[in-house]
C-alpha positions in Angstrom: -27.3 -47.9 43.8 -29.9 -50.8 43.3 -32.7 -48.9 42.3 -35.7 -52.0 42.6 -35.0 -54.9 44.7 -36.7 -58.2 44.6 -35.9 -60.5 47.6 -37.5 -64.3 46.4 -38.0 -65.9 49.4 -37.8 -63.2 52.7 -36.3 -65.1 55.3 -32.8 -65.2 57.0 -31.2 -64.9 54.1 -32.8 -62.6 51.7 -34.2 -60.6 54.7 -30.5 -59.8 56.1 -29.5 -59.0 52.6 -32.3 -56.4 52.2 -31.3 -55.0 55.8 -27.8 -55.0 55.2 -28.3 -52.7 51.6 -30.8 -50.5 53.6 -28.3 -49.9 56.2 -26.1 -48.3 53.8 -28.4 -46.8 51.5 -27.7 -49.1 48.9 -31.6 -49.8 47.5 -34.1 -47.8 46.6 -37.0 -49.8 47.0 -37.7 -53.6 47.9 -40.2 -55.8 46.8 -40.4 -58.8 48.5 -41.7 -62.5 47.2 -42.6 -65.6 48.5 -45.4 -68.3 49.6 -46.1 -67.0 53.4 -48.3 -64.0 52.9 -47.9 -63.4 57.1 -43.9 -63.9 56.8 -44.3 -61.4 53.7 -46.4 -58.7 56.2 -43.9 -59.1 59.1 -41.1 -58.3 56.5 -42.8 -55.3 55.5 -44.1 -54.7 59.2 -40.3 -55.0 60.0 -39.0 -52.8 57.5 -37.1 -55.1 55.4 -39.4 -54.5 52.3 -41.6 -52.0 51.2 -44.1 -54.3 49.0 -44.9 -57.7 48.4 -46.6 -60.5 46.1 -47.1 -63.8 46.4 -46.3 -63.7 42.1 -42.0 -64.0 41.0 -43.0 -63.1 37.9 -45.0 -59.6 39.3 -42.3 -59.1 41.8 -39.2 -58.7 39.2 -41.3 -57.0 36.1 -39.7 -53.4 37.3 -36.7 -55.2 39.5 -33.0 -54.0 38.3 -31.3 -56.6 40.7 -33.3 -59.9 42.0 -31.8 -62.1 44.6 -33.6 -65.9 45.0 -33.1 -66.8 48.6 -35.9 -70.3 48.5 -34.8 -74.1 48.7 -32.5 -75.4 46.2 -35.7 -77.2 45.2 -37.6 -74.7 44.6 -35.4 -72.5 42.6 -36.4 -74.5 39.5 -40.1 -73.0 39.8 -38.9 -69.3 40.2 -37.4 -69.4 36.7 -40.0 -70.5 35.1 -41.8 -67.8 36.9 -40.2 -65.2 36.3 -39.0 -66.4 32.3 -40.3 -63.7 30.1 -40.9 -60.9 32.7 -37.3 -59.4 33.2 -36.6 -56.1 32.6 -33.6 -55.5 30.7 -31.6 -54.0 32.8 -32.0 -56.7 35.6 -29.7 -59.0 36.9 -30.1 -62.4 38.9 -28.2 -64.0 41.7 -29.4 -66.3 44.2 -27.8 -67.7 47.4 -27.8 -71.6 47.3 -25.2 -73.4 48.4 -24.8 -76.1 45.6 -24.1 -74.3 42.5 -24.0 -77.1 40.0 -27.8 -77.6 40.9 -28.9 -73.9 39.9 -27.0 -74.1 36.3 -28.7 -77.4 35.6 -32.2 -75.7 37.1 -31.2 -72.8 34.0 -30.3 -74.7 31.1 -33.5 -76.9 32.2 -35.6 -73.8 32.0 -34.1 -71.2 29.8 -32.4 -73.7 27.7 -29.2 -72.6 28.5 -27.3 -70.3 31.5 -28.8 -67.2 30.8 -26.1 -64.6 30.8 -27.6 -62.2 33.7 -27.6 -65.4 36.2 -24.7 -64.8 38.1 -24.7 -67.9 40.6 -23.5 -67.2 44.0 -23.3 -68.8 47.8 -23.0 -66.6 50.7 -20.7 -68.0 53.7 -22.9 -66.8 56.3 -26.0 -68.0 58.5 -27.4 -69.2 61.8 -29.4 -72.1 62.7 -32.5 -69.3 63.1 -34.9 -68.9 59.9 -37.8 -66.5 58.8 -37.6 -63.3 58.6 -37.3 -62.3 62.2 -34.5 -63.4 62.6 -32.8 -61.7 59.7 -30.3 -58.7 60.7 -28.1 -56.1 58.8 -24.4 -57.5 60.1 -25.2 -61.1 59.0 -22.6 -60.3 56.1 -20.8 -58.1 57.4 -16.7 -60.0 57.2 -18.4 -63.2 55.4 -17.4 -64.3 52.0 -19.5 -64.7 49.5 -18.4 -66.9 46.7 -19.8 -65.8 43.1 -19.4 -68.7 40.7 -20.0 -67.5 36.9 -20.1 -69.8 33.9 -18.9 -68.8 30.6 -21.9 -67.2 29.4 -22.6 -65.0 32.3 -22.3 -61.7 31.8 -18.9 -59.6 33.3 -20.9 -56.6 33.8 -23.0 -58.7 35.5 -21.0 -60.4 37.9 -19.5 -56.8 38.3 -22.9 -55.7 40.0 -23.3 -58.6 42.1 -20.3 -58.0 43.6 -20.5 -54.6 44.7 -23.5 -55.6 46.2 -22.2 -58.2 48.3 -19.2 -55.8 49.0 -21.9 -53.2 50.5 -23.4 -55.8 52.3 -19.8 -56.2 54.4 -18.6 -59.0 52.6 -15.5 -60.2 51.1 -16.4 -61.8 47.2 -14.3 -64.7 46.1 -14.6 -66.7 42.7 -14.6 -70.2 41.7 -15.8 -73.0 39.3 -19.2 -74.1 39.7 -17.7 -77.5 40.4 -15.1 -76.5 42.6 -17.7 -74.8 44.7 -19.7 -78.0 45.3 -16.3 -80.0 46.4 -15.4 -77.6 49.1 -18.8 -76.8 50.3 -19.2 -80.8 50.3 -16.4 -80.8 52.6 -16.6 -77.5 54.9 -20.2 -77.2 55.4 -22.3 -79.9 54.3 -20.6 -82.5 56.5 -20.7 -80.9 59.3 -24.3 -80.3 59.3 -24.8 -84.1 58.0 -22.6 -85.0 61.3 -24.8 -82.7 63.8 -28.0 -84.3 62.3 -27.1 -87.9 62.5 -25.4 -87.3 65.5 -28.7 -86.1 67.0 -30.7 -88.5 65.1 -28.9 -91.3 66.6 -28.9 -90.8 70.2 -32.8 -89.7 69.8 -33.8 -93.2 68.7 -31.5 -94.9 71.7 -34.2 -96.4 74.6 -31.9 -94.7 77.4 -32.4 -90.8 74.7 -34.2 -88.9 77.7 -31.3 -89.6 80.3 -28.5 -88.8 77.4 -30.0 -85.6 76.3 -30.1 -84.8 80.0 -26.5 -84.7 80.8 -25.3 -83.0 77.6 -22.9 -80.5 78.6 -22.1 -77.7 76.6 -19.5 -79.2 74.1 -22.8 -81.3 72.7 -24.6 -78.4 72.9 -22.1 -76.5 70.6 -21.9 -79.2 68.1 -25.3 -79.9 67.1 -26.6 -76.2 66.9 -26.6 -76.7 63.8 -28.9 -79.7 63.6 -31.7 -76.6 64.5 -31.4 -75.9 61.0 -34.3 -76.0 58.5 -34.9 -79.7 57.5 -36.1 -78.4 54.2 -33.1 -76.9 53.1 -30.6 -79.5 53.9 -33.3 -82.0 52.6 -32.4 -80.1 49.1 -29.0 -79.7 49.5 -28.3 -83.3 50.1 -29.9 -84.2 47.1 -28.4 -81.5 44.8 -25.4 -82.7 46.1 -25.6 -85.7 46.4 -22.5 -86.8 44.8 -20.0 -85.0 46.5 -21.6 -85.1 49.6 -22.0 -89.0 49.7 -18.4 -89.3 49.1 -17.3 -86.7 51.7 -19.5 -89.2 53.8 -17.9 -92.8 52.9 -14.4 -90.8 53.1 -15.3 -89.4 56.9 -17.2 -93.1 57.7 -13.4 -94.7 56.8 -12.0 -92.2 59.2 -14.3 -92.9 62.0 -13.8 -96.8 61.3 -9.9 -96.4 61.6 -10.4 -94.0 65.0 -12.3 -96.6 66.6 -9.6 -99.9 65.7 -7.6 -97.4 67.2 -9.2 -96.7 70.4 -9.8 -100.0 70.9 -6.4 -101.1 70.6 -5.6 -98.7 72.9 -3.2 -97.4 70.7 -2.1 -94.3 73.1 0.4 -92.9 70.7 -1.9 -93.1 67.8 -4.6 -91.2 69.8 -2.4 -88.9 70.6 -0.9 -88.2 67.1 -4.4 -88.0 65.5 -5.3 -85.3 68.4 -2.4 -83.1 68.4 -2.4 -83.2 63.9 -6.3 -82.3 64.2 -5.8 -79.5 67.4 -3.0 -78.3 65.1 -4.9 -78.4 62.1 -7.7 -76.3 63.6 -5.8 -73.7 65.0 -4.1 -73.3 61.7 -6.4 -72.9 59.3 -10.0 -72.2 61.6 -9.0 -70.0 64.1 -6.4 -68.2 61.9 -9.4 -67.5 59.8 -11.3 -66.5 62.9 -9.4 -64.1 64.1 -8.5 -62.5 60.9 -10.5 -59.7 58.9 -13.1 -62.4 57.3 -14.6 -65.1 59.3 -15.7 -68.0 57.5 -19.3 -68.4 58.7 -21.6 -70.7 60.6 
């Protein structure tokens, strides 16, 4: 049982987080944090906390667990303000999705990883933010990937965990670098595709009459692009480097598919579309239609 709660930044994220542990009588009480004093009142309006302050450092000073849930560039300035005020007892996780960026945030602030950090990324989301549209199930069959460093703390790690695991999800582990690579690959990229996708076809002269006659496949593809540009302005530069080379890697791919199609290389087309139909069934809708889904 998480006695005090303190949710640093309210929104999607930390808001269905807070839901999902209330749902199960998992907290106590929540205290909630961040810059939008009307976001902060709807949360508490809502039900999703029971206080707030605009202050990280007031908002974990009694806290036994603390979850960060702002921008990857922003985490930086809630360590600093909340360095010196933890109780204890607390522990600290956060939800970014490029873990090498909050270790180096750490060691820049605390001089090194302190050991109740225990970095983690939940797989879960929608292209919704703010509060309002957080919910309790948002976890519920999502993974949530924890990756610790040698000094973190086991005990620590131990209680993250079983919160995530009340939450409804299923907690995986990995190396901080590791995590970057695949996320790189499985999530980042994708969104990178929706928004220059989007981008693209905005600044074309004939953009009204395209954007008219998207059909639904379009539609499906860039939902994503709805997502806060904030965030993915951050997470493009935390992760920069694996990201730009999942880029240049998928720009080569697109450069080969269209020699291809203009060659009108029919059996070539055809090979590439049955391997990638084959491909997705295998290891997306397998994933799909099995206990844990693997998230927006």
């Amino acid at each position: 049982m998480i006695e005090r709660l303190a949710v640093i930044g309210v929104g999607l994220i930390g808001g269905s987080l807070a839901r999902a542990l209330r749902a199960v009588d998992a907290v106590g009480e929540v205290i909630g944090c961040g810059r939008s004093i009307k976001n902060l009142e709807l949360a508490r309006e809502l039900g999703v906390i029971d206080d707030y302050c605009a202050d990280p450092g007031d908002a974990v000073a009694d806290a036994d667990m603390v979850f960060i849930a702002v921008p990857l560039g922003a985490i930086a300035g809630v360590f600093a303000g909340i360095q010196g005020r933890l109780p204890a007892r607390a522990v600290v996780t956060d939800g970014g999705s490029v873990k090498g960026s909050v270790i180096a945030d750490a060691q820049r602030v605390f001089g090194a990883a302190p050991s109740w950090l225990v970095p983690g990324h939940p797989i879960a989301g929608t292209e919704h933010s703010g509060v309002g549209a957080s919910f309790p199930e948002l976890y519920q069959n999502r993974r949530v990937i924890l990756t610790p460093v040698a000094e973190t703390d086991p005990n620590a790690v131990a209680r993250v965990r079983a919160m995530w695991e009340q939450a409804g999800s299923e907690v995986t582990e990995m190396s901080v670098a590791h995590h970057d690579e695949v996320l790189a690959a499985t999530s980042h990229l994708p969104h990178m595709l929706a928004f220059g996708l989007v981008d693209a076809l905005a600044r074309m002269q004939s953009n009204d009459e395209i954007f008219r006659y998207a059909a639904g496949g379009f539609r499906d593809f860039t939902r994503i692009a709805s997502s806060s540009p904030e965030m993915w302005r951050d997470i493009c530069i935390a992760n920069a480097d694996a990201l730009s080379g999942m880029l240049a890697r998928f720009g080569d791919e697109m450069n080969d598919l269209s020699k291809t199609i203009r060659s009108a290389d029919a059996d070539a087309l055809l090979a590439i579309f049955e391997r990638a139909r084959a491909a997705r069934e295998r290891y997306v809708d397998g994933l799909e239609s099995s206990a844990v889904g693997p998230g927006p």
